[in-house]
C-alpha positions as CSV (number, residue, x, y, z in Angstrom):
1,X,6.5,-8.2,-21.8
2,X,4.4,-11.0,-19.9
3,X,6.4,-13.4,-18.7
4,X,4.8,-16.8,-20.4
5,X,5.8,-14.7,-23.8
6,X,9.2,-13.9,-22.5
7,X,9.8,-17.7,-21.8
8,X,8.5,-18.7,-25.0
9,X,10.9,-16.4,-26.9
10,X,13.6,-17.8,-24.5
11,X,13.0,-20.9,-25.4
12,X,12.4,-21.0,-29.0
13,X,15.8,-19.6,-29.1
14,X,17.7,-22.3,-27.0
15,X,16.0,-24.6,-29.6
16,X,13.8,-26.7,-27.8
17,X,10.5,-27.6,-28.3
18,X,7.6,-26.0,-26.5
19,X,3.9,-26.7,-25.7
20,X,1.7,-24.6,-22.9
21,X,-0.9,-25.5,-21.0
22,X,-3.5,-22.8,-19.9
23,X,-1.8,-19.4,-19.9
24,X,-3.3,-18.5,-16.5
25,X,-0.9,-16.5,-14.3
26,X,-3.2,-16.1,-11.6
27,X,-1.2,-17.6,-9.3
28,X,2.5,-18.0,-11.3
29,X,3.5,-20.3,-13.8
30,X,6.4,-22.8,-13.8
31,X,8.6,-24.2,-16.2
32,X,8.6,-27.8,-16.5
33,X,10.8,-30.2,-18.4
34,X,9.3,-33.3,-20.0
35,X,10.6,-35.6,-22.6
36,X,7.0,-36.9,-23.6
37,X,5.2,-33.9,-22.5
38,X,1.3,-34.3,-21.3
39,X,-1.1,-31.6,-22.2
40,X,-3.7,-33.4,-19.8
41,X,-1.4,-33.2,-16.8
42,X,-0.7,-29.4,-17.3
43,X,-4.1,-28.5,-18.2
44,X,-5.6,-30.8,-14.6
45,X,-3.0,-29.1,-12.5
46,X,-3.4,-25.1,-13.8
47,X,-7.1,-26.1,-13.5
48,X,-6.5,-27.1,-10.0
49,X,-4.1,-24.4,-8.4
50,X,-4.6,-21.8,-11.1
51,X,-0.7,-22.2,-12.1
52,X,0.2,-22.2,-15.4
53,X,2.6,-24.9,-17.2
54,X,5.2,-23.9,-19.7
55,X,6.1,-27.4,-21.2
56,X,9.5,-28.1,-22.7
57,X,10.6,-31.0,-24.2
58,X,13.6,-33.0,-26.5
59,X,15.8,-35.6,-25.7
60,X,17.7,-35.9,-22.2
61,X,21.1,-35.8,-23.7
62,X,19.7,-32.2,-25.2
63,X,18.7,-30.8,-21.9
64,X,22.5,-32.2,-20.4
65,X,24.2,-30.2,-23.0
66,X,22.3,-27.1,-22.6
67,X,22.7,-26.9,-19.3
68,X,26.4,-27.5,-19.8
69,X,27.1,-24.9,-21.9
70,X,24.6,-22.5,-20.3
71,X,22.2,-22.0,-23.0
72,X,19.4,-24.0,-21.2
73,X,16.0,-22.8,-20.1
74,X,15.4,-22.3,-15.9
75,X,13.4,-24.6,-15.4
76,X,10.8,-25.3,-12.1
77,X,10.1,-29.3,-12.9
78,X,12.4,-32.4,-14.4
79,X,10.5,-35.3,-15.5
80,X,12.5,-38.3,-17.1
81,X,10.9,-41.1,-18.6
82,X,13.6,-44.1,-16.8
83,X,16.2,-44.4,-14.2
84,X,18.9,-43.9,-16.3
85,X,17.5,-40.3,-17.6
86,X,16.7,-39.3,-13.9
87,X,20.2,-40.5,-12.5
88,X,22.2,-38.8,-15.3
89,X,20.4,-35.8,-14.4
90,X,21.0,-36.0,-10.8
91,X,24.4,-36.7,-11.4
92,X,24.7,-33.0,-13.6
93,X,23.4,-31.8,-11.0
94,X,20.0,-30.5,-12.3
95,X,17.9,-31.3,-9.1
96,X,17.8,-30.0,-5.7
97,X,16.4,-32.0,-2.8
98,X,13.1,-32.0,-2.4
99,X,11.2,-31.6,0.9
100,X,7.5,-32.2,0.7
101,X,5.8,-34.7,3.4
102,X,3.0,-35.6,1.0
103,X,5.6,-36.6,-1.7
104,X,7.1,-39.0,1.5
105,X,3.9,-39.9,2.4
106,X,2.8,-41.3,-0.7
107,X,5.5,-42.6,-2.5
108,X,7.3,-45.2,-0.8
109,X,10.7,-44.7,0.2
110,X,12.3,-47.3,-2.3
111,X,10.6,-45.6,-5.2
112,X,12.7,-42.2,-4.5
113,X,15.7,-40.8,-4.4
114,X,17.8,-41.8,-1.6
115,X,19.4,-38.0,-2.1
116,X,15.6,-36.8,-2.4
117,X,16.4,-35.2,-5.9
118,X,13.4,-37.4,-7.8
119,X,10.8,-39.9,-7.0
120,X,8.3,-42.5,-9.4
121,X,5.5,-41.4,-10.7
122,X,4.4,-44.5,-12.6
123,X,5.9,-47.4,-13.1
124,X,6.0,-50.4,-16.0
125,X,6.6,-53.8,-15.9
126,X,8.6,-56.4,-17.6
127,X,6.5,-58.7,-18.1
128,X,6.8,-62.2,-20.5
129,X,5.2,-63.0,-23.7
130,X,4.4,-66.1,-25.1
131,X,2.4,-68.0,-28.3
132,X,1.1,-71.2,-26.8
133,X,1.4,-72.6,-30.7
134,X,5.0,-72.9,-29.9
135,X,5.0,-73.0,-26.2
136,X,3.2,-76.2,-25.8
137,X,4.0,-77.5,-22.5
138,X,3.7,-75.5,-19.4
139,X,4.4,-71.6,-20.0
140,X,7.4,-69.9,-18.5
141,X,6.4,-68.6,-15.1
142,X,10.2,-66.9,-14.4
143,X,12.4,-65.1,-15.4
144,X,14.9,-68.2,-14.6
145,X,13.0,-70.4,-17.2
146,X,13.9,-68.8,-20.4
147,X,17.7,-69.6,-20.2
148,X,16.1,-73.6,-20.0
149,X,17.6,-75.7,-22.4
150,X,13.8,-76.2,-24.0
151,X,14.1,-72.5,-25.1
152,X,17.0,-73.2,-27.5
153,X,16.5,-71.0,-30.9
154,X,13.0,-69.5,-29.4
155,X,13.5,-66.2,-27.6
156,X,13.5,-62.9,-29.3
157,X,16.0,-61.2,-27.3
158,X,15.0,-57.3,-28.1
159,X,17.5,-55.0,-27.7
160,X,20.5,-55.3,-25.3
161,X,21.0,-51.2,-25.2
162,X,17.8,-49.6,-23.8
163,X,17.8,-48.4,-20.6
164,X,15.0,-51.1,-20.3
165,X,17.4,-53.9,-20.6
166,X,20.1,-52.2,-18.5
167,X,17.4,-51.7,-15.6
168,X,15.8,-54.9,-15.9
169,X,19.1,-56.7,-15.7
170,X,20.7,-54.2,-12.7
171,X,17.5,-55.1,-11.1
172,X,18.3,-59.1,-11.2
173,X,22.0,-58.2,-9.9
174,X,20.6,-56.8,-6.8
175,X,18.1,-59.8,-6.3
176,X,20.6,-62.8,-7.1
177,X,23.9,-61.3,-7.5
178,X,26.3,-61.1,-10.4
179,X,27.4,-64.1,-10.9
180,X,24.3,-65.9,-11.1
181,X,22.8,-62.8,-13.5
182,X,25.8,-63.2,-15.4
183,X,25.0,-67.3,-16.1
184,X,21.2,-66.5,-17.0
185,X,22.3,-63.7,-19.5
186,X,24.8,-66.1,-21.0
187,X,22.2,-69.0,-21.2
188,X,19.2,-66.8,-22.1
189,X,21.5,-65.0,-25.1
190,X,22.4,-68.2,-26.4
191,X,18.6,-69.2,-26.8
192,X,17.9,-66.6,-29.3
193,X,16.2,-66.8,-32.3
194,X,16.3,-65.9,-35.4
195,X,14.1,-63.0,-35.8
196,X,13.8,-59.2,-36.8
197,X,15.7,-56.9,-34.8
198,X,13.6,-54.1,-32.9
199,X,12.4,-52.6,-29.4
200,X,9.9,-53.8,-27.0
201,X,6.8,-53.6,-29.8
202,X,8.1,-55.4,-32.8
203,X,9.7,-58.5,-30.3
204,X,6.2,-58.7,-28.8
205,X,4.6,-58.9,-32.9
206,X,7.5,-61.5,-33.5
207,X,6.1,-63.8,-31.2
208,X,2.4,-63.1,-32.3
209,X,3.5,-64.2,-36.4
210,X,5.1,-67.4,-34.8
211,X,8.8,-66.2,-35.5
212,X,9.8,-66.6,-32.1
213,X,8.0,-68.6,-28.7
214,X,8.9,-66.2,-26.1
215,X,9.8,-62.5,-25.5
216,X,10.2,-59.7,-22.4
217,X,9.0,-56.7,-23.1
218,X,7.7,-53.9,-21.1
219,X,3.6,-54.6,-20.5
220,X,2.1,-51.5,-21.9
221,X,3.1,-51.8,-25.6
222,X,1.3,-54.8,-25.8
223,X,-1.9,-52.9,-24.4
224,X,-0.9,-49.7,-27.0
225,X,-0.7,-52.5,-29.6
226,X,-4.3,-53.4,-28.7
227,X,-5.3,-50.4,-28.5
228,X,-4.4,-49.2,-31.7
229,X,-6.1,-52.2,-33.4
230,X,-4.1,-51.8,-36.8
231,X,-6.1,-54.9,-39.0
232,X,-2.8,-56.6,-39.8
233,X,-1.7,-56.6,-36.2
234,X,-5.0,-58.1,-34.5
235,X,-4.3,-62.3,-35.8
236,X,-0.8,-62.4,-34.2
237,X,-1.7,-60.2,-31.3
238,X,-4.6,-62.7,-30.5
239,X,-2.0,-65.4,-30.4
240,X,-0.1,-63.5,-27.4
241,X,-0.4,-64.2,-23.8
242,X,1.3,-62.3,-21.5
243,X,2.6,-63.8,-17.7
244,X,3.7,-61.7,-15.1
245,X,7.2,-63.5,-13.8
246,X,8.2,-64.5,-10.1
247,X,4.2,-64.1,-8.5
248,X,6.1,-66.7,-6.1
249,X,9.1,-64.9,-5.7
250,X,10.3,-61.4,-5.7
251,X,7.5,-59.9,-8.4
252,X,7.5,-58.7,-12.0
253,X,10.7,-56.8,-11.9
254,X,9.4,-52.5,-13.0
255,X,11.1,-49.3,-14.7
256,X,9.7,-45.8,-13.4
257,X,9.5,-42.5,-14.8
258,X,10.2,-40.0,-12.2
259,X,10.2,-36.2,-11.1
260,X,12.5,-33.8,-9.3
261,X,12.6,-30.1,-8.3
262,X,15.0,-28.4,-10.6
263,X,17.9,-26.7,-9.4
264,X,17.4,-23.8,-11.5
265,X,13.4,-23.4,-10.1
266,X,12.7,-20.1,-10.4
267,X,9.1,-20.9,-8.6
268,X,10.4,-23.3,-6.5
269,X,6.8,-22.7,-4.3
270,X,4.7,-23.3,-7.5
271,X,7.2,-26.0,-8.5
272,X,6.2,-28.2,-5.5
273,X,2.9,-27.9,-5.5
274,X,3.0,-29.2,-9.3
275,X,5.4,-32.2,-7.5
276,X,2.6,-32.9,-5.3
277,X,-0.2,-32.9,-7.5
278,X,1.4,-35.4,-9.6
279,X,1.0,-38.1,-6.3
280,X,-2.1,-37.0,-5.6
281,X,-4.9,-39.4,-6.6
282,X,-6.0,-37.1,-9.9
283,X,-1.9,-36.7,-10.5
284,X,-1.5,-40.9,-10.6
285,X,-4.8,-41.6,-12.4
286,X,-3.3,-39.0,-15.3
287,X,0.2,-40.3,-15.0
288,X,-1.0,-44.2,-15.1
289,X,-3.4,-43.3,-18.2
290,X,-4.5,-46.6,-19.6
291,X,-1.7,-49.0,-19.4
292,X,0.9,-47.9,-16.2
293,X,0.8,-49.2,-12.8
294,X,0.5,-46.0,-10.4
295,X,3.4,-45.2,-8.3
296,X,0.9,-44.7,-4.7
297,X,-0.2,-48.2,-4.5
298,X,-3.7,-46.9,-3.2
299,X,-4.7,-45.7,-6.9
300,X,-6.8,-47.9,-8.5
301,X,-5.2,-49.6,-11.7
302,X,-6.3,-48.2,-15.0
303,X,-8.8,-50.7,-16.7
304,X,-7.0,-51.5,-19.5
305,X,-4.2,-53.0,-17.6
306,X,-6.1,-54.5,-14.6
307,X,-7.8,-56.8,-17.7
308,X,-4.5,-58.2,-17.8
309,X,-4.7,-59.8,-14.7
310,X,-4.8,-57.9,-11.0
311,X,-3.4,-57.9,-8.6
312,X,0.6,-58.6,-9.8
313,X,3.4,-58.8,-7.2
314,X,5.9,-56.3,-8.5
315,X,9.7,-56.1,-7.8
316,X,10.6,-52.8,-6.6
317,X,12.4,-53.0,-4.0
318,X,15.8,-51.8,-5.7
319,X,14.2,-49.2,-7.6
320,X,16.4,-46.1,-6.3
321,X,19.0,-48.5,-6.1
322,X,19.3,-50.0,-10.1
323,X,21.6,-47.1,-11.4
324,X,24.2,-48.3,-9.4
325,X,24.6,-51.5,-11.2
326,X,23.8,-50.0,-14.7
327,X,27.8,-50.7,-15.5
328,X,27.7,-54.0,-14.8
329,X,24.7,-54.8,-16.6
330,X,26.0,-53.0,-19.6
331,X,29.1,-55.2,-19.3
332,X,27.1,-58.8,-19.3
333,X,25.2,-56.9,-22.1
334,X,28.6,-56.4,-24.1
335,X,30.3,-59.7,-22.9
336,X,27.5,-62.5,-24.3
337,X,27.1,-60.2,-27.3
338,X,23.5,-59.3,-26.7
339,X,22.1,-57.8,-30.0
340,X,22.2,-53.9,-29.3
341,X,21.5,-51.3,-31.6
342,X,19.7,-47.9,-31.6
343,X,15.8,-48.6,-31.4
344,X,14.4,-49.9,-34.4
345,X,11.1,-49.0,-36.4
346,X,8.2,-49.8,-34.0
347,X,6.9,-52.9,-36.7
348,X,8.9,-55.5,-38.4
């Protein structure tokens, strides 16, 4: 039986989605784990190197249990989409170290692993909306500013229990310490407004119809909301402006997606080489798309988001170091009753 076929059958009885890229075998194939898998990525790499991609995909939890009770897929690659997906999956112990000087050479050494089981691939920012309708004085330049007084009743808070949230707020730990994060999520809860409930998209269309002043949200769903250009969407949309926080201080504070070698690689040779294409200047430009900032800062920002306003300081110095504060952001999340809930539908 060829082997892409025997994979396949493998995997459609463990239950997870698949995809494939070109079935090419010239030269191997590897197996490669993605929660938000990208035909364009597999098809640029097998085009490259002549291996061939056998995509899987569901939820990180999914993956976790399968390979807990044995009835996972070997897999060559392990993408996760944030932090807290990559360190839960170091911490099952689905990666093994990788070595690859190219990987080192590219990706700074704050943007990976300090283990070596995963590094960034692209990264997003939290960035601050506004409507200058309601905002009519200067705009908030911090983070610091929205727990002012002059926010009272104006900030859509978004939700409390994405891994966005926990990150962003881990992040500010590491940069001011806890007691002083735990004083600006107090003061920034208690300035919330009255507004739909919802994840990154809907908080960022709150502030467009005028139901809130202010929101942080990650940068790219306001390009996707753009982009998509849905008629009812482009009036409040045109009434957002977006501010990248702390250009005088420590930068607009990021959340990475990221890539190990699997433990289980059964290519481990072609698996690298698939590591390495993904840092390489084609590998960053497919990974960025339209709206992320690359992980190699020598890769020109997509257009879309350099419109936005280029070049931004970004905060990532604490990258490989935010999973270690994830409990304690949770906590402040918890304690001042920060509105969590599982993420809502993508529109008010």
């Amino acid at each position: 039986m060829h082997r892409a076929l025997h994979i396949a059958l493998v995997l459609a009885i463990t239950g997870f989605p698949i995809s494939s890229g070109a079935t090419d075998a010239a030269s191997g194939e590897i197996v490669v784990y993605n929660a938000r898998p990208s035909t364009a990525l597999y098809d640029a790499f097998t085009k490259a190197t002549g291996i061939s991609v056998v995509s899987v995909d569901g939820r990180p939890n999914e993956l976790i249990e399968k390979h807990e009770d044995g009835s996972g897929p070997a897999l060559d690659v392990i993408m996760g989409g944030n932090v807290d997906a990559l360190t839960l999956f170091e911490q099952k112990g689905l990666f093994q170290p990788l070595s690859s000087d190219l990987v080192v050479k590219r990706i700074p050494e704050h943007l990976r692993a300090p283990t070596g089981a995963w590094f960034s691939t692209f990264l997003r920012g939290r960035a601050i909306f506004y409507n200058p309708d309601l905002v009519p004085d200067a705009p908030p330049a911090r983070y610091a500013d929205l727990a002012d007084p002059r926010f009272k009743g104006k900030i859509c808070l978004g939700n409390g229990a994405t891994p966005y949230t926990t990150n962003f707020l881990s992040q500010m730990i590491l940069d001011a310490g806890l007691p002083a994060t735990e004083q600006w999520v107090q003061d920034y809860v208690a300035n919330g407004a009255d507004a739909p409930a919802g994840h990154d998209p809907v908080q960022i269309l709150n502030v467009g119809h005028g139901r809130c002043a202010v929101t942080i949200a990650n940068h790219y769903y306001f390009i996707n909301l753009k982009a998509a250009d849905t008629p009812e969407e482009r009036e409040p949309l045109a009434k957002v402006k977006l501010v990248w926080p702390d250009q005088d201080g420590t930068g607009t504070i990021v959340h990475p997606g990221g890539a190990g070698l699997a433990k289980s690689a059964k290519n481990p040779d072609a698996a690298v080489k698939f590591l390495e294409f993904l840092v390489s200047d084609e590998g960053q430009r497919i990974s960025a798309g339209r709206a992320f900032f690359p992980a190699a800062s020598d890769v020109a920002l997509p257009d879309e988001l350099a419109a936005l306003g280029a070049p931004v300081k970004l905060n990532t110095s604490g990258v490989a170091k935010t999973a270690d504060k994830r409990e304690e952001s949770r906590a402040l999340v918890e304690r001042f009753n920060w509105p969590s809930s599982s993420p809502a539908a993508r529109r008010p």
